[in-house]
VOGU-3710 file (C-alpha; in Angstrom, 3 decimals, decimal comma):
1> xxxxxxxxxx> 20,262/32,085/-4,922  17,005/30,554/-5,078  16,045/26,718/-5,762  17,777/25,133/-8,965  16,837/22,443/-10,442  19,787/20,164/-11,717  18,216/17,299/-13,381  16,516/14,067/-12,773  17,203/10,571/-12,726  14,106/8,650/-13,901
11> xxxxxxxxxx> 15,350/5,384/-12,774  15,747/6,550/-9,316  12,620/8,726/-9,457  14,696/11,624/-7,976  14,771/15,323/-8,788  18,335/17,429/-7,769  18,508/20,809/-6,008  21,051/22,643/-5,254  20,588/26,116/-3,662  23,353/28,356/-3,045
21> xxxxxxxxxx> 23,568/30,759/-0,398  25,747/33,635/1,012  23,857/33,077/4,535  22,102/30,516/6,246  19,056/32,982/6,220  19,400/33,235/2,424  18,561/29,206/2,128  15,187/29,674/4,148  12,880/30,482/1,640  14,155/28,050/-1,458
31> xxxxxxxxxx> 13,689/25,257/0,805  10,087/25,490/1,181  10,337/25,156/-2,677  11,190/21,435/-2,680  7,882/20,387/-2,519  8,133/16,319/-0,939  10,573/14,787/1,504  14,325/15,217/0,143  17,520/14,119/1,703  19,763/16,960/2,122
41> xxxxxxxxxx> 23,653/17,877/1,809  24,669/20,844/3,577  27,951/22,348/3,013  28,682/25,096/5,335  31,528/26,392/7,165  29,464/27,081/10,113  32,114/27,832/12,761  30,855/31,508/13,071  27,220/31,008/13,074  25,046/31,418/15,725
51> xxxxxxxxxx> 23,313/28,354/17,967  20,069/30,315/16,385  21,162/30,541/12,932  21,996/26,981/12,798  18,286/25,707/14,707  16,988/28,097/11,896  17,838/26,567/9,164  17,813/23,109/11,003  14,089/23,682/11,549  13,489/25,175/7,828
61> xxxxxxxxxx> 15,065/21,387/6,515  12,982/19,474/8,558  9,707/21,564/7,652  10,400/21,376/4,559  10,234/17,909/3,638  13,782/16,252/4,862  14,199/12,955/5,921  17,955/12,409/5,324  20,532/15,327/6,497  24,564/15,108/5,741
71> xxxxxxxxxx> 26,497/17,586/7,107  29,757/18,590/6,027  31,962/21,167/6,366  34,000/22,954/9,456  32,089/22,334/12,554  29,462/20,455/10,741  28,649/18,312/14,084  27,313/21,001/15,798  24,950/21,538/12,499  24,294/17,973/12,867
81> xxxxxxxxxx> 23,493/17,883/16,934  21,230/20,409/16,239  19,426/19,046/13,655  18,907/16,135/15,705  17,645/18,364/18,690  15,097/19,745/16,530  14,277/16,686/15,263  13,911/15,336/18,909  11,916/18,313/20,238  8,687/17,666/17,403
91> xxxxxxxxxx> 9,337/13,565/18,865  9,223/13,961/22,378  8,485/9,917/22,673  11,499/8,879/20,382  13,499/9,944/17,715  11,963/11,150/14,524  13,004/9,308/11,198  14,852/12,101/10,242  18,212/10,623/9,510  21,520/12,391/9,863
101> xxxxxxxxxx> 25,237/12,255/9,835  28,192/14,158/10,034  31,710/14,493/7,815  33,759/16,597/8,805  36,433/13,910/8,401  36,170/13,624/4,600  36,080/15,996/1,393  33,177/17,366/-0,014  33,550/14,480/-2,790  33,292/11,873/-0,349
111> xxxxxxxxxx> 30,510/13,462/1,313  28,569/13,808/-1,999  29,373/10,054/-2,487  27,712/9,272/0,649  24,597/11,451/0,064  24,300/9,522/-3,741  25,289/6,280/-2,948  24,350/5,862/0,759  22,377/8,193/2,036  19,052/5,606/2,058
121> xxxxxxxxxx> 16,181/7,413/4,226  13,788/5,434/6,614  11,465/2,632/5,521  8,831/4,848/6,786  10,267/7,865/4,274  11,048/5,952/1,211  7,175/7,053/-0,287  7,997/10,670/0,063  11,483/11,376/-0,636  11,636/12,125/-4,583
131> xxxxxxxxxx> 14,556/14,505/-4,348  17,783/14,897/-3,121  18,898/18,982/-2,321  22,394/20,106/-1,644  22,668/23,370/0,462  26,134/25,626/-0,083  26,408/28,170/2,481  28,901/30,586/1,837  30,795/29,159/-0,994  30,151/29,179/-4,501
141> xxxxxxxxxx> 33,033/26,942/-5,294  31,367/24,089/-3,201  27,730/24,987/-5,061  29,715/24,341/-8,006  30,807/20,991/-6,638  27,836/20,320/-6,162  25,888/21,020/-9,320  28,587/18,831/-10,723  27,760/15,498/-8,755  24,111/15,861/-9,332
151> xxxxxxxxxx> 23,774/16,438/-13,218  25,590/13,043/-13,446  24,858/11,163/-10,419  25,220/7,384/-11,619  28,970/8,334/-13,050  29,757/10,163/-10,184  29,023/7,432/-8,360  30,741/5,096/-10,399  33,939/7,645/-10,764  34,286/7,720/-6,925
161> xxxx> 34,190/3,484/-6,686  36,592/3,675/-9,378  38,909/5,977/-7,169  38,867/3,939/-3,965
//
């Protein structure tokens, strides 16, 4: 558990996170770690979690610096909706420029693709984001995943074109 750092790209300016956690609760803490705006993979299986478990960690993300949030996983819309409500709720006059999206649709490979590849945050965000975080709740195997896409994210990248 805890914040670990997977590597940088120095092209991209962009440090890689991944924390892996048995809870939602147990990713609170790490994420204040980040320290500037991040866009943000969560993997969870969140079909047993709690409404408040879910706005918990959605407001943890969004304190903590994220500006892009991909969810993925079973019943990753509902950790998406609410991500956007707490994003709404701080922007009572609009929506934030918190990005977000949803795959439940895909595998975790396509997801990661997305968040490397796609993922671009805000105009407004672009000065602050310098790292990109992925969030495992609840399975190692998918933290593992994970670590894997972001200590080569250029031939990741390119592997996944490649595939298509």
């Amino acid at each position: 558990m805890g914040l670990e750092r997977i590597g940088r790209d120095e092209t991209l300016d962009n440090d890689f996170f991944v924390v892996d956690a048995e809870t939602p609760g147990d990713a609170l803490a790490p994420l204040r770690q980040v320290g500037c705006g991040f866009v943000c993979l969560v993997a969870w299986d969140s079909r047993a979690a709690s409404g408040s478990d879910i706005s918990a960690l959605a407001t943890a993300l969004l304190d903590a610096g994220a500006v892009y949030v991909c969810a993925w996983g079973p019943d990753c819309e509902r950790v998406h909706d609410i991500v956007d409500e707490e994003r709404d709720a701080r922007n009572p006059n609009g929506p934030g420029v918190v990005m977000t999206t949803w795959h439940g649709d895909e595998s975790l490979t396509e997801a990661l693709w997305f968040v490397l590849a796609a993922a671009i945050p805000d105009d407004v965000q672009l000065d602050t984001c310098g790292a990109t975080v992925g969030v495992s709740i609840g399975s190692p195997a998918w933290a593992d995943e994970i670590r894997d896409a972001f200590a080569r994210p250029s031939a990741f990248v390119a592997a996944h074109v490649k595939s298509e």
